[in-house]
Structure formats: C-alpha cells, structure tokens
KOLKE-781870 format. One record per residue: residue number from 1; residue in one letter; chain; y, z, x of N, C-alpha, C in turn. Coordinates in pm, whole numbers. Layout:
# KOLKE-781870
   k r c   n.c2   n.c3   n.c1  ca.c2  ca.c3  ca.c1   c.c2   c.c3   c.c1
 NUM a A      Y      Z      X      Y      Z      X      Y      Z      X
...
***
This chain:
# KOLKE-781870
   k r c   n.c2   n.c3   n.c1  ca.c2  ca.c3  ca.c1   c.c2   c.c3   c.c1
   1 x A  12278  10491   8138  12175  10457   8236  12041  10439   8165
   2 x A  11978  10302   8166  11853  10301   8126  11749  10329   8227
   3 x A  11645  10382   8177  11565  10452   8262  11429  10362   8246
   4 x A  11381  10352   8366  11275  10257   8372  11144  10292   8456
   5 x A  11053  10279   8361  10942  10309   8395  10850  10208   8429
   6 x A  10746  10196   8494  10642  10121   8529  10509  10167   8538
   7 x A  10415  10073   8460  10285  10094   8401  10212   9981   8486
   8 x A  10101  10045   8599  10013  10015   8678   9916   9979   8571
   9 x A   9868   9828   8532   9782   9822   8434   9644   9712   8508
  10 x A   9610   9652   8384   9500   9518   8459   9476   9476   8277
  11 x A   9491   9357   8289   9507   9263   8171   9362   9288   8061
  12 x A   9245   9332   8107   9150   9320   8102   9109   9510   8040
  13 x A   9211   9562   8082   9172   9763   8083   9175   9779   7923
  14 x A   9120   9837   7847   9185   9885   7729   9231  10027   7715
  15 x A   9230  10070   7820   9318  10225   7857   9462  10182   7870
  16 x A   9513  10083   7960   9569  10026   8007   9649   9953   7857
  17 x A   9621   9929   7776   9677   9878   7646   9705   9971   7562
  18 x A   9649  10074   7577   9597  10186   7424   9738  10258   7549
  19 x A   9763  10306   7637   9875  10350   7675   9989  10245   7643
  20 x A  10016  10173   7686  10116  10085   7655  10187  10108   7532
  21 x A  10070  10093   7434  10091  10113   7282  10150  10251   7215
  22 x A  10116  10327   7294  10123  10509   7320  10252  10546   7334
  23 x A  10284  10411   7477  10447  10473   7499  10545  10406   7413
  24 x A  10530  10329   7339  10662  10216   7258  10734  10318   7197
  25 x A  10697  10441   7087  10765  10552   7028  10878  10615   7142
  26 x A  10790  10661   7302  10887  10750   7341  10989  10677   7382
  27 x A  10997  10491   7475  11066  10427   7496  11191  10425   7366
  28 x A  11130  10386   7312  11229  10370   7186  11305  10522   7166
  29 x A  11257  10616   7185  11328  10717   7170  11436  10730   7312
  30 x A  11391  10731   7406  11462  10752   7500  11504  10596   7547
  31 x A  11529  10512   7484  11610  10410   7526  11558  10331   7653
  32 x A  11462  10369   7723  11368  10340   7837  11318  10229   7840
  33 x A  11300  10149   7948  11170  10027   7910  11067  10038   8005
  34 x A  11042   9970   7966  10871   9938   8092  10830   9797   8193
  35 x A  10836   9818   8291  10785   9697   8360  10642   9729   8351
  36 x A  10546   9625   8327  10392   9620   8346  10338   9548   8470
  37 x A  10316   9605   8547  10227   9498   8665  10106   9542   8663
  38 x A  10005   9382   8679   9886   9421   8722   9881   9443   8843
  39 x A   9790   9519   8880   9754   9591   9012   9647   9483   9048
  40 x A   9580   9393   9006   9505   9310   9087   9598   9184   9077
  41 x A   9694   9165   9050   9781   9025   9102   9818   9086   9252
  42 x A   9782   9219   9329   9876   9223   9393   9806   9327   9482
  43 x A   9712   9287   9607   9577   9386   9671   9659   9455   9739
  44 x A   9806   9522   9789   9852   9614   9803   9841   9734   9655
  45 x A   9855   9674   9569   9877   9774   9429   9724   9804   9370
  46 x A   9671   9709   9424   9480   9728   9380   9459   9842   9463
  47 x A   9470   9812   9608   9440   9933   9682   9479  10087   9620
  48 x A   9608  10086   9626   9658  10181   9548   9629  10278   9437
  49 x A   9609  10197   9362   9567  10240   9200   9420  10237   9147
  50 x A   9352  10158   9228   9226  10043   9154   9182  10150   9072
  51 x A   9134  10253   9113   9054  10336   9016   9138  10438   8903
  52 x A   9246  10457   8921   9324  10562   8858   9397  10447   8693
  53 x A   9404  10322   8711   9450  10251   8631   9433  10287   8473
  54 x A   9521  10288   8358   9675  10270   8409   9761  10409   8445
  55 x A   9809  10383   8562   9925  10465   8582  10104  10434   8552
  56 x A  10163  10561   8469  10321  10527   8475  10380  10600   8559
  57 x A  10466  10549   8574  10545  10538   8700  10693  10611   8694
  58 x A  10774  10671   8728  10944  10651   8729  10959  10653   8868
  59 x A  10994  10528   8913  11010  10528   9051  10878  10560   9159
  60 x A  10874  10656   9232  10744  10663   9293  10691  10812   9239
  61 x A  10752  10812   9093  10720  10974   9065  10579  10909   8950
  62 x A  10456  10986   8972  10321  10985   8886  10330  11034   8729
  63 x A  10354  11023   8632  10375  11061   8541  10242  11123   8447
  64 x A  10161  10967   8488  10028  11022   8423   9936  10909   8448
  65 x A   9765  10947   8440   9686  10835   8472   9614  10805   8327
  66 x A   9476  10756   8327   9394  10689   8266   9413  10762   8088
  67 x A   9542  10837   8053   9550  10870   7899   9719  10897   7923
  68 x A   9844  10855   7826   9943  10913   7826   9951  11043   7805
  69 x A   9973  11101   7859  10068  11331   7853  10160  11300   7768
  70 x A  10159  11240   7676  10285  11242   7603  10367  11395   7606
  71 x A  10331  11492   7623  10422  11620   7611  10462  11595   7748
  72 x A  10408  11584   7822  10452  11561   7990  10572  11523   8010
  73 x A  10534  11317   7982  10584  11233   7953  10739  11257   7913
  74 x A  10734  11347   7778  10909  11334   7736  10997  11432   7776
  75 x A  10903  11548   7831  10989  11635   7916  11015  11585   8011
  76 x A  10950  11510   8113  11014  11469   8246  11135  11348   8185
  77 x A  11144  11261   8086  11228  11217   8039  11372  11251   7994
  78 x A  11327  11361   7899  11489  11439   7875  11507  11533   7990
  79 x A  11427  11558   8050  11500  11644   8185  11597  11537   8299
  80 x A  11527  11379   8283  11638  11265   8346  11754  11233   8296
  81 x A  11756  11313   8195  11871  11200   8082  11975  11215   8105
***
C-alpha cells in the first residue's frame, strides 16, 4: 500500500518549497508520494488553508503547517505502515 500524502502549497510560498524539499528523504524512505495542490487554483482550498500554507496532509489528517515536524511526520508514518 502506497501511502499518500498531500501538500497544501501556492507556487509563489518559499515555505511551501523548502517543505517539499524537506519531505523527498522521508517519501523515499517510506515509499510515499505527494500530491501538491495550490490552494489558490481552488477558493474552496484558499478558504481553507490561505493562511496556514503549506500544509501536509494524509487524508483529512493535519500533519503539519508552515515548517515540516519531521519527528512527527515519520512517526505518524511508520505507525501507518
């Protein structure tokens, strides 16, 4: 089972990149990928997020906002596995 995460971003954030970049190690470790949506292609997801951006996601579970938890992050991971 690959496990898939999603990163609330905006093309323009460099939080939003500098996470991205953050998670490629744990993906790669845990076999995981990432969908990226911007939250302003889409004023349901702007509403949502606008200020907390970027947020990851597993499903509708919050993982983390505007810095990766990487310790967070891979425990809630190997606790899915």
């Amino acid at each position: 089972m690959v496990i898939e995460l999603t990163l609330m971003s905006r093309s323009y954030c460099h939080l939003c990149h500098d996470m991205e970049a953050a998670l490629a190690p744990l993906l790669h470790e845990f076999g995981a990928s990432l969908s990226v949506l911007d939250v302003d292609a889409d004023p349901a997801l702007e509403a949502k997020y606008d200020e907390l951006v970027p947020v990851l996601l597993h499903g509708d579970t919050e993982l983390c906002h505007y810095f990766l938890d990487e310790a967070k992050t891979r425990e809630y991971l190997a606790g899915i596995r």
